[in-house]
MIVEX-365048 format. One record per residue (C-alpha): residue number from 1; x, y, z. Coordinates in nm, 2 decimals. Layout:
% residues N
ATOM   n      u      v      w
ATOM NUM      X      Y      Z
...
//
This chain:
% residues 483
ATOM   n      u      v      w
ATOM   1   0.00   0.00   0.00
ATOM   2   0.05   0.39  -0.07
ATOM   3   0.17   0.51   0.27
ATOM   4   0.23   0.91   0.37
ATOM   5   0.36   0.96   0.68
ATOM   6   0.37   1.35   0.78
ATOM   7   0.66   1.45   1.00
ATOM   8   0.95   1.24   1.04
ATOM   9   1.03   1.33   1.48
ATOM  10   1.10   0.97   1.71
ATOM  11   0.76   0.82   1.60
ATOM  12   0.73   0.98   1.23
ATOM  13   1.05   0.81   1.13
ATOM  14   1.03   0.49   1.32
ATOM  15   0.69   0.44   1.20
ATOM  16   0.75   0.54   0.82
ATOM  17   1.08   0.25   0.83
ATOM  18   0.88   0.03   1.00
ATOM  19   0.57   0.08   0.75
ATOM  20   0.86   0.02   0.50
ATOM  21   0.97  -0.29   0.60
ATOM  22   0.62  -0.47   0.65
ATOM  23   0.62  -0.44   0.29
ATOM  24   0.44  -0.12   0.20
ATOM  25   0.62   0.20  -0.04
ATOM  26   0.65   0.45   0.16
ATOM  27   0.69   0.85   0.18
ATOM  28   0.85   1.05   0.48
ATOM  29   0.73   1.43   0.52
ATOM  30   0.88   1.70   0.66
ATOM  31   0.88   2.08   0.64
ATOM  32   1.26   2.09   0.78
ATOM  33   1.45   2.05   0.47
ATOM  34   1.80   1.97   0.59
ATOM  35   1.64   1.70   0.78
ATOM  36   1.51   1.54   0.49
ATOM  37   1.83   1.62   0.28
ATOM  38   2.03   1.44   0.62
ATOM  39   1.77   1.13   0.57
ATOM  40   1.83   1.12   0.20
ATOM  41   2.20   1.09   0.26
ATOM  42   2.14   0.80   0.51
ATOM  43   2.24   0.99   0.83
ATOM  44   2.00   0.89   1.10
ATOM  45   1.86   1.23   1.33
ATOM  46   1.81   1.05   1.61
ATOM  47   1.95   0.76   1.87
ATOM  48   1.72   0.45   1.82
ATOM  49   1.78   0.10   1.80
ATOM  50   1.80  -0.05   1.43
ATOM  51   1.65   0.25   1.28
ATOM  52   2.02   0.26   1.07
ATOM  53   1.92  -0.04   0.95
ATOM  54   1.58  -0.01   0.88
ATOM  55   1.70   0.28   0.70
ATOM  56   2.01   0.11   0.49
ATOM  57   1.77  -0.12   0.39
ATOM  58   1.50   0.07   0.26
ATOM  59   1.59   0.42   0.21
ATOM  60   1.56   0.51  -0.23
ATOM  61   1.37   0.16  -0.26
ATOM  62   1.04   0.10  -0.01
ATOM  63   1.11   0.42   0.18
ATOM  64   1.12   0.79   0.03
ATOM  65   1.14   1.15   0.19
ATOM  66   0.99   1.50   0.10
ATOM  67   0.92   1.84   0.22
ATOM  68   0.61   1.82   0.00
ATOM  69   0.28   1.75   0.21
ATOM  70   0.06   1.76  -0.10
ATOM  71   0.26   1.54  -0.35
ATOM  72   0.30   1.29  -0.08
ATOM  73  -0.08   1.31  -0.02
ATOM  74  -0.16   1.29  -0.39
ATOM  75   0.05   1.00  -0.43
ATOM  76  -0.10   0.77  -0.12
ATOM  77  -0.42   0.57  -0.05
ATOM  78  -0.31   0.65   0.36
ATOM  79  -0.17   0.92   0.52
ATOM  80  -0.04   0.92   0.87
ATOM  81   0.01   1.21   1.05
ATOM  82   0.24   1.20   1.34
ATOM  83   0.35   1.56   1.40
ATOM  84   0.45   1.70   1.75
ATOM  85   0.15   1.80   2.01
ATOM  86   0.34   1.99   2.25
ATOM  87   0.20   2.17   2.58
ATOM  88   0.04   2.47   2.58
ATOM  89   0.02   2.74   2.82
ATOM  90  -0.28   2.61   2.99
ATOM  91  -0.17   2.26   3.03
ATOM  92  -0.34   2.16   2.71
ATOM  93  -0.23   2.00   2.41
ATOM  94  -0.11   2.23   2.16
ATOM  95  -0.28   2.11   1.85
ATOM  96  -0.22   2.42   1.59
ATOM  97   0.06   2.14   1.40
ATOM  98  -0.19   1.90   1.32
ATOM  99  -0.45   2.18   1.21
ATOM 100  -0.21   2.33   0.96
ATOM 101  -0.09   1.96   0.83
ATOM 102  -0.46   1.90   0.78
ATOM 103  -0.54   2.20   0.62
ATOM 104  -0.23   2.12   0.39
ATOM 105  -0.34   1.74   0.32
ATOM 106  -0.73   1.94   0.26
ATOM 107  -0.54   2.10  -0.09
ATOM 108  -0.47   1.73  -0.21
ATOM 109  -0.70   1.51  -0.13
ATOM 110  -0.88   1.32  -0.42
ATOM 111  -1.06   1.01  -0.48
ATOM 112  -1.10   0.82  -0.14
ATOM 113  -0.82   0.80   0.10
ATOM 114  -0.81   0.75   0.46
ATOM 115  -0.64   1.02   0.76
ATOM 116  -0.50   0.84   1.03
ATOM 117  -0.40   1.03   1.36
ATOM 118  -0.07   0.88   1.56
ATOM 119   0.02   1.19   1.73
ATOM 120  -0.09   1.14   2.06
ATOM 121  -0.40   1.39   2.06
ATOM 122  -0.70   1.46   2.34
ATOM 123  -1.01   1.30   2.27
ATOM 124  -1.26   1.39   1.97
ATOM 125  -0.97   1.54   1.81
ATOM 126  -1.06   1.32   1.51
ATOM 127  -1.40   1.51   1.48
ATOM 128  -1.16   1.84   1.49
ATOM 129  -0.94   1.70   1.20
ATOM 130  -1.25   1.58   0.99
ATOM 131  -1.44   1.91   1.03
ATOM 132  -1.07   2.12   0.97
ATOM 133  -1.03   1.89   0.65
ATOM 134  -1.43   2.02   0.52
ATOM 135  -1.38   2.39   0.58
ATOM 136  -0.99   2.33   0.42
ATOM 137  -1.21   2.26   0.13
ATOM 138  -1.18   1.88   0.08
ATOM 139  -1.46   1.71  -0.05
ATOM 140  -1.71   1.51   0.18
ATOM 141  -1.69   1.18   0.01
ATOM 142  -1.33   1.20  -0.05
ATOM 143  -1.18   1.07   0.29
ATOM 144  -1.18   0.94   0.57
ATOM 145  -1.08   0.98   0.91
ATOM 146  -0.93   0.75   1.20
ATOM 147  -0.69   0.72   1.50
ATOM 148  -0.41   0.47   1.55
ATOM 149  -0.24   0.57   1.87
ATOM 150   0.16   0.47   1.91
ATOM 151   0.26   0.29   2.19
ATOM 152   0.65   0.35   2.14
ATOM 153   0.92   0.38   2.40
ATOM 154   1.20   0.54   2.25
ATOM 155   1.49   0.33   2.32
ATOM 156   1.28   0.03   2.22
ATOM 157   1.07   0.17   1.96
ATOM 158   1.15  -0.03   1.61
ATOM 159   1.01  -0.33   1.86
ATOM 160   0.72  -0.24   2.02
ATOM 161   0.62  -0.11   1.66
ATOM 162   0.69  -0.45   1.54
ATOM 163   0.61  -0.69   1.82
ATOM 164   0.33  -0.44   1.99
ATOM 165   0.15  -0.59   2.29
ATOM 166  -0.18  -0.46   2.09
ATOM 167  -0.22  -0.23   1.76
ATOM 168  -0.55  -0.02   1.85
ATOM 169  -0.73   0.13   1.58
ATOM 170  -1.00   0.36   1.61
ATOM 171  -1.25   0.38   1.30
ATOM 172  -1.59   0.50   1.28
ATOM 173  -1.66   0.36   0.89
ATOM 174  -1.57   0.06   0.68
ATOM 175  -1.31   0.20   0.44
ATOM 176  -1.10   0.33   0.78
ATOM 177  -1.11  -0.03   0.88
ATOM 178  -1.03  -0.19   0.58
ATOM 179  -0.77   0.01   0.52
ATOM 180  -0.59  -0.02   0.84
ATOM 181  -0.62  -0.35   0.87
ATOM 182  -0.46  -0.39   0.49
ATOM 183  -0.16  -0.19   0.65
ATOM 184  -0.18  -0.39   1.00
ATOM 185  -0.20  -0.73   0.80
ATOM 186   0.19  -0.85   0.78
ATOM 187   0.14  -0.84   1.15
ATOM 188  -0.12  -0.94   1.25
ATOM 189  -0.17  -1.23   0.99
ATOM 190   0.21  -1.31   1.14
ATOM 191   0.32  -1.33   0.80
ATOM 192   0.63  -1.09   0.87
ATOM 193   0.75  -1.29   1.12
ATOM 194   0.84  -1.57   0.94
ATOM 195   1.05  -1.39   0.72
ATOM 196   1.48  -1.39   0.69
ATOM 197   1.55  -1.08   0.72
ATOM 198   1.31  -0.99   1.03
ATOM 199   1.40  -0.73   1.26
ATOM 200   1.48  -0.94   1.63
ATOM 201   1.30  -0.94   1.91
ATOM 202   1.46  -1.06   2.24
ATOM 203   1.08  -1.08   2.41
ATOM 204   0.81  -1.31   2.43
ATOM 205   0.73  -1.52   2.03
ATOM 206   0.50  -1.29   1.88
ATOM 207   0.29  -1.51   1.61
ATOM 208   0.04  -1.23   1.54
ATOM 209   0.01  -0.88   1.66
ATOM 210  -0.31  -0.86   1.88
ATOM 211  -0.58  -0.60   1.70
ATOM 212  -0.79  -0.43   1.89
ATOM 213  -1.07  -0.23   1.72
ATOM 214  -1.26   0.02   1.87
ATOM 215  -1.41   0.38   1.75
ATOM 216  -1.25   0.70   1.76
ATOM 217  -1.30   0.87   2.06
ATOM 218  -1.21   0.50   2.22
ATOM 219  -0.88   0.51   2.06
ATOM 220  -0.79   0.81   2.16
ATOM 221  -0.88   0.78   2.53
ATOM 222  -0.70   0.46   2.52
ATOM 223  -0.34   0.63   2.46
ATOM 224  -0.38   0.94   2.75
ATOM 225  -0.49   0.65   2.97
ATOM 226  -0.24   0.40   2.92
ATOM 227  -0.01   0.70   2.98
ATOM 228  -0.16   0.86   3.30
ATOM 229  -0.15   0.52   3.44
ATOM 230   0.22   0.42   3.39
ATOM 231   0.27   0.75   3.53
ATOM 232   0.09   0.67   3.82
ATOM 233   0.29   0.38   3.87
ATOM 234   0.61   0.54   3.89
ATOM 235   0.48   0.79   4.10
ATOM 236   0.34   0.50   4.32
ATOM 237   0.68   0.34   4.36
ATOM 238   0.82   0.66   4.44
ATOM 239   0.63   0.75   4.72
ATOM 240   0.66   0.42   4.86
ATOM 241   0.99   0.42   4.82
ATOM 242   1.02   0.80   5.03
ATOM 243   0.80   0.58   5.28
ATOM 244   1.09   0.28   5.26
ATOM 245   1.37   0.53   5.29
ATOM 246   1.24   0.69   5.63
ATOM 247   1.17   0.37   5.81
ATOM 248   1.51   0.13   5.70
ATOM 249   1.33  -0.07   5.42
ATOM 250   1.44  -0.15   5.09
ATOM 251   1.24  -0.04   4.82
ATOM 252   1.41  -0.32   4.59
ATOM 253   1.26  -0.58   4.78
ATOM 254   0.91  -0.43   4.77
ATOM 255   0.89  -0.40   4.43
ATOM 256   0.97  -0.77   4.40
ATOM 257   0.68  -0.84   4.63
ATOM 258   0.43  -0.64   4.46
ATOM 259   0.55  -0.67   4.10
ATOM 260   0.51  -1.05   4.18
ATOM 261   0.16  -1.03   4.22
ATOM 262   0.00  -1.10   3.84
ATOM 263  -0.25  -0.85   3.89
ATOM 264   0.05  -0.54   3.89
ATOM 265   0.33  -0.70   3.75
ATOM 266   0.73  -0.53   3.79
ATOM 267   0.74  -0.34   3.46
ATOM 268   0.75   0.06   3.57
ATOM 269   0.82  -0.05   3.95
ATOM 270   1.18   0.18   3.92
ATOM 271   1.22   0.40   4.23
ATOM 272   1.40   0.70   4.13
ATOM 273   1.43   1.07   4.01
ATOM 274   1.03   1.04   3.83
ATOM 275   0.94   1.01   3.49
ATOM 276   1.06   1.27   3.19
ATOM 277   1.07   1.30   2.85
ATOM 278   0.83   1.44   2.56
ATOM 279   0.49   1.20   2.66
ATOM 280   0.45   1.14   2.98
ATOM 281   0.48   1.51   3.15
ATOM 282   0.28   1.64   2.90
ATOM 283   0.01   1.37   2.86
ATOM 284  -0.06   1.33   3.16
ATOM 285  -0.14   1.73   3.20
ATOM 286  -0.28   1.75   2.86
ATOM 287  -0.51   1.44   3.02
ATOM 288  -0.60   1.63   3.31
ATOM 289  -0.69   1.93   3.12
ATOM 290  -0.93   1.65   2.92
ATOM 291  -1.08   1.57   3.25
ATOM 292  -1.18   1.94   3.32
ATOM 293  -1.33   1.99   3.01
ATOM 294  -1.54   1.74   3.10
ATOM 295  -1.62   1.86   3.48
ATOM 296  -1.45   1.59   3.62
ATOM 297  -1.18   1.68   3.90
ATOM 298  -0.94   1.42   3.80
ATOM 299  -0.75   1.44   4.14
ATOM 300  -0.48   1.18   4.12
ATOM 301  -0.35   1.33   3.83
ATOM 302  -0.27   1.60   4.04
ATOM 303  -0.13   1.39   4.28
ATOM 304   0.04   1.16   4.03
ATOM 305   0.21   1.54   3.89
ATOM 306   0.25   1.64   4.23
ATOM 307   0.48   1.32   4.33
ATOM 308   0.69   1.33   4.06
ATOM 309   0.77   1.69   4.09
ATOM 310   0.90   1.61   4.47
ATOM 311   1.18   1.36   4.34
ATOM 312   1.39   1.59   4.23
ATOM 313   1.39   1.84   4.48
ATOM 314   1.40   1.50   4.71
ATOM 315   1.70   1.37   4.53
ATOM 316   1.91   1.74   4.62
ATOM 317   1.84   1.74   4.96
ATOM 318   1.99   1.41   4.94
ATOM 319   2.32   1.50   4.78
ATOM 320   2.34   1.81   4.97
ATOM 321   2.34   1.56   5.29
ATOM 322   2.62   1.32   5.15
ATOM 323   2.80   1.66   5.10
ATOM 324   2.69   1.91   5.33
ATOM 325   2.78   2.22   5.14
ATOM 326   2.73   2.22   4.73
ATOM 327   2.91   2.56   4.63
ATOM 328   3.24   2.52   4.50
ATOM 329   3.24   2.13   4.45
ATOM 330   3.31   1.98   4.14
ATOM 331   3.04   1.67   4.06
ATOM 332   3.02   1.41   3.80
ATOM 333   2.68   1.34   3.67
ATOM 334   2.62   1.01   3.44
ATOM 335   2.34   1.04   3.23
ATOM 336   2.18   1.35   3.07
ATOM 337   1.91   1.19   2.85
ATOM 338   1.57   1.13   3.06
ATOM 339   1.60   0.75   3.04
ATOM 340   1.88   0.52   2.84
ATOM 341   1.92   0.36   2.52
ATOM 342   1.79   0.71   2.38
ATOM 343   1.97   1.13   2.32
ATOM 344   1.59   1.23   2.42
ATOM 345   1.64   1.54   2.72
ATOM 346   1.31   1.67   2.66
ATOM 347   1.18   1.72   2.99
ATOM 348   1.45   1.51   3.16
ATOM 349   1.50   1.46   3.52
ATOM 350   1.88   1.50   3.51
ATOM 351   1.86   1.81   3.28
ATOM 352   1.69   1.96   3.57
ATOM 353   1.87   1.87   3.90
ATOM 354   2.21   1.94   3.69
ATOM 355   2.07   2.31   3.63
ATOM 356   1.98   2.31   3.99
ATOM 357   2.33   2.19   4.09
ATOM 358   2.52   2.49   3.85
ATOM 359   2.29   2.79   4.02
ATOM 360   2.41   2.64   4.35
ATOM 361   2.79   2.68   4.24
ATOM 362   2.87   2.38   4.14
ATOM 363   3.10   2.25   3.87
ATOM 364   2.95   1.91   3.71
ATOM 365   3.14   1.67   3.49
ATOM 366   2.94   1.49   3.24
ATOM 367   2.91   1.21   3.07
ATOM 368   2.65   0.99   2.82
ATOM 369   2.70   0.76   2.58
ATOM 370   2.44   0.93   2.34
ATOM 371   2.30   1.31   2.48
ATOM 372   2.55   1.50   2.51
ATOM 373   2.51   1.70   2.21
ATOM 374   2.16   1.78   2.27
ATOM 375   2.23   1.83   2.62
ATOM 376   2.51   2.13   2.52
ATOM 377   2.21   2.32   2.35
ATOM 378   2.04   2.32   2.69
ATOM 379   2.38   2.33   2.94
ATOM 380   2.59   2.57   2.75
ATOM 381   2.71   2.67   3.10
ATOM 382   3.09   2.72   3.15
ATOM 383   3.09   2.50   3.42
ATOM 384   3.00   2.19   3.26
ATOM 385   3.30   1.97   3.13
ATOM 386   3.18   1.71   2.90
ATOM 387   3.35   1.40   2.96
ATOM 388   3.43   1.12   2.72
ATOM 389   3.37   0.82   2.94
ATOM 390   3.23   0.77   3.31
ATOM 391   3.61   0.74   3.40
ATOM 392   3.71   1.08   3.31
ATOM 393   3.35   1.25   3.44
ATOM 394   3.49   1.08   3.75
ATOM 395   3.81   1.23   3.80
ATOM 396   3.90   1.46   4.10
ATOM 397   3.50   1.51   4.17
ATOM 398   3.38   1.53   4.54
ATOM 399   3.16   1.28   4.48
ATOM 400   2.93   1.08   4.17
ATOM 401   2.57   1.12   4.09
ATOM 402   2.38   0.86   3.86
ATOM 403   2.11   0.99   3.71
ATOM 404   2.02   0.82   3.41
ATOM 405   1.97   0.39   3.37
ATOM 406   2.21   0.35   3.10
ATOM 407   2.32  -0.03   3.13
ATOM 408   2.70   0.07   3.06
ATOM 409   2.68   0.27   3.44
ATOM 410   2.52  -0.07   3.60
ATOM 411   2.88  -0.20   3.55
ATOM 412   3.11   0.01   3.61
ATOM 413   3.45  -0.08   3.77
ATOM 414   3.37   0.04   4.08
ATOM 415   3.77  -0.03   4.29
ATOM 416   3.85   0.25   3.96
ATOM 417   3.59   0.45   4.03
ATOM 418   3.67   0.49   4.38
ATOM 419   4.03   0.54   4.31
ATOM 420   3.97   0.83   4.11
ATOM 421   3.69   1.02   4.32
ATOM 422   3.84   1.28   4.58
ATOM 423   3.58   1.14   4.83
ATOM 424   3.43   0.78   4.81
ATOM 425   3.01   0.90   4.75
ATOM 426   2.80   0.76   4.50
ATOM 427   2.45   0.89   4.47
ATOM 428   2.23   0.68   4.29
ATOM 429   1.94   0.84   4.13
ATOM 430   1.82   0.51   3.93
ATOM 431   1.91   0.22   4.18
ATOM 432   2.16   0.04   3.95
ATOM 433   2.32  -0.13   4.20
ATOM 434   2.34  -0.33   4.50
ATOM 435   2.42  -0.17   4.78
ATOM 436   2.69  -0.43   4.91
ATOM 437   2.84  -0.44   4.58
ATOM 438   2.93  -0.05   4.61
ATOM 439   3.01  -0.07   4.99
ATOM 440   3.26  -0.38   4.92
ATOM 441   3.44  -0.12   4.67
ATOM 442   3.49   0.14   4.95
ATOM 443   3.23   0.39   4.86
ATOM 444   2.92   0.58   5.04
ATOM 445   2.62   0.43   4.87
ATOM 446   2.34   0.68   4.87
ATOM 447   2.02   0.54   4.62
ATOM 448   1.63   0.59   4.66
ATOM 449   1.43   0.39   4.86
ATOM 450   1.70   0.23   5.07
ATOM 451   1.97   0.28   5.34
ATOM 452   2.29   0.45   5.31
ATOM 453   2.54   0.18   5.23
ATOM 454   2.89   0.25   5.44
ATOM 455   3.18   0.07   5.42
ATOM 456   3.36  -0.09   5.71
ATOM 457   3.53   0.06   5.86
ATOM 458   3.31   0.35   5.86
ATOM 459   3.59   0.57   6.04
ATOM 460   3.85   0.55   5.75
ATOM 461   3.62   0.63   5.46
ATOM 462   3.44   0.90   5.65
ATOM 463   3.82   1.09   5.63
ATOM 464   3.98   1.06   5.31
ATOM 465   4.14   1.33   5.10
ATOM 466   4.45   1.52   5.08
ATOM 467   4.27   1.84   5.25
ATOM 468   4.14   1.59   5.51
ATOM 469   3.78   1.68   5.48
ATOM 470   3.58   1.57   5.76
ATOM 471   3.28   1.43   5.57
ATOM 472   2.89   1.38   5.78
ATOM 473   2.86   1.03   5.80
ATOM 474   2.47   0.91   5.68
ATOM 475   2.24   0.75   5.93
ATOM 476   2.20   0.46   5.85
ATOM 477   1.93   0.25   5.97
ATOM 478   1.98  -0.16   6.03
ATOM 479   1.68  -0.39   6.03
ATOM 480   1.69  -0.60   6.36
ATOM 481   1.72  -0.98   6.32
ATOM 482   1.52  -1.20   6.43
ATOM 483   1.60  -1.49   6.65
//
């Protein structure tokens, strides 16, 4: 099939490769030009697992680009639009992209071809589109209109797109439903994973891709909701674990406990610094503001918004504790981006706790295996050093801050580490390790959700340095044993 896919961000471009290698030809929009000229050249805009390929593969064959809305429209039986819906002002979902995109696709639209909208969009916005598309001046009977929310985690994208857990499409007519299912059907007829060349997939055997088919609104609710409510289980975690912290628990072994149970299960059971990025924050306010429209206080939103909000500020006090004062120490951060296995700092946790750290006076050494140059548009202060491994972010800092799950930092040679910190701390914003692994290195182990982890002897760490800096020992709190 004829596929246009309009704007080519994290799930424009994964989705137009993907479309591409299921099989169907395949044009990539975008109104940046020297993006498109990068794609044409085969240089890859963003940090995703097999995209390259994807791209090698099919780029000038299955899978064109084009700044041209309306010759990719003309030229396709489906068009996708996946533009950005960032926050507004008020919380709200700024939708003025996808009114201009469909006002463009309104100039082209002939014969009978189908508008699908991925961007993740409050509900009814499909009614919005389909009415924008009739005053744009396209004909009644010449499209359609449906919703296909993305359920990608950047990081893991090209997979979830082709092994989802469920492809939901939301149609409110036949030809919608026809349609998507034609472009659905390598997947979930199975027929694409019995082929050479498939793309692997380290999870569960997918034979075919679940389908679920509801109507419009439906679809669209599905995707702020499945949102809001992984938010709300990290936000869960995290207050439990602020609970764990104060009376000598270990978060670690309560999410083991309750992710056990079937009925929750352990996926988004991470204590840490709260959730980031470019869908969660805003979806979950833009889901809120939904709510209100509707006259419904959606209160644990609030709370949800509220929690996550706390773990930064919560995370500070922390390292101000393990050091007591901040100005005039030298720190080095791993991690910039707002989880790993992406160069995503949109709205990133460890974006805003380093920007903290510099107006407090201190000077931070950085590294990440992937962020860093998005992270200089956004820390362009002089005191940031930008390191080219965790080794050398390490050197000569007062102590080392984790803030970002990268699986490179959950093995770290630790004896090296501690070597070349001036003072043995470790502050764990993600919980990548376990806390007698660090201690049996020599260092301070501070993480969320659990006891300070001190070395023995305690008296020896506590004064290490050439200036001999008397450093506050943490509390820590020992479970009695039974018997």
């Amino acid at each position: 099939m004829r596929i246009a896919v309009i704007g080519s961000g994290y799930v424009g471009l994964v989705s137009a490769a993907c479309f591409a290698e299921i099989g169907h030809d395949v044009i990539s929009v975008d109104s940046d030009g020297a993006k498109i000229a990068a794609l044409e050249r085969g240089e890859v805009p963003i940090h995703e697992r097999f995209v390259p390929e994807l791209l090698s593969r099919h780029r000038g064959g299955r899978l064109r680009f084009s700044t041209s809305v309306k010759e990719a429209v003309s030229t396709s039986e489906a068009v996708f639009i996946t533009v950005g819906t960032p926050q507004s002002e008020t919380g709200e979902a700024d939708l003025s992209f996808v009114d201009a995109v469909a006002r463009e696709i309104a100039s082209a639209v002939h014969g009978s071809k189908v508008i699908i909208e991925k961007s993740t969009v409050p509900v009814s916005t499909c009614d919005s589109l389909r009415q924008t598309l009739l005053l744009s001046g396209a004909h009644p009977g010449s499209f359609s209109v449906a919703s296909n929310p993305e359920f990608l985690r950047e990081g893991t994208a090209v997979t979830d797109f082709l092994y989802p857990d469920r492809i939901v499409i939301g149609v409110d007519d036949e030809l919608s439903t026809s349609v998507l299912r034609a472009i659905y059907k390598p997947l979930i007829s199975g027929s694409y994973y019995g082929q050479e060349t498939v793309i692997p997939f380290s999870g569960y055997a997918h034979k075919q891709a679940p389908l679920i088919v509801t109507n419009a609104k439906s679809a669209e609710l599905i995707k702020h909701a499945s949102n809001a409510f992984l938010a709300m289980k990290i936000s869960f975690i995290n207050a439990i674990a602020n609970i764990s912290e104060s009376v000598g628990a270990d978060i670690e072994q309560i999410c083991a406990g309750i992710g056990s149970d079937s009925r929750i299960g352990p996926k988004f059971l991470n204590a840490g610094i709260g959730y980031g990025g470019s869908c969660f924050p805003k979806d979950v306010q833009a889901f809120y503001a939904v709510a209100n429209q509707c006259n419904y206080d959606f209160g644990l939103l609030t709370e949800v918004m509220r929690i996550n909000a706390e773990q930064g500020p919560r995370f500070l006090k922390k390292v101000k504790s393990a050091l007591w004062t901040l100005r005039g120490k030298r720190l080095a951060v791993l991690g910039v981006a707002f989880k790993g296995d992406t160069d995503d700092v949109r709205e990133s946790p460890a974006i805003a706790i380093i920007q903290t750290l510099l107006r407090e006076g201190v000077q931070v050494q950085v590294y990440d295996p992937a962020a860093m140059p998005k992270a200089k548009d956004v820390l362009p202060s002089k005191d940031v050093v930008y390191a080219n491994d965790p080794y050398e972010a390490a050197a000569n800092c007062d102590a080392l801050l984790i803030l970002t799950e990268w699986k490179e930092f959950s093995n770290l040679d630790l004896r090296r580490i501690r070597l070349l910190l001036k003072h043995p701390i470790v502050i764990d914003g993600r919980n990548l390790y376990p806390t007698d692994r660090m201690t049996s290195a020599g260092l301070i182990y501070y993480s969320v959700g659990r006891a300070v982890g001190v070395p023995e002897p305690m008296s020896s760490i506590a004064r290490h340095g050439d200036a001999g800096l008397q450093l506050p020992l943490p509390t820590v709190i020992r479970p009695a044993v039974a018997g």
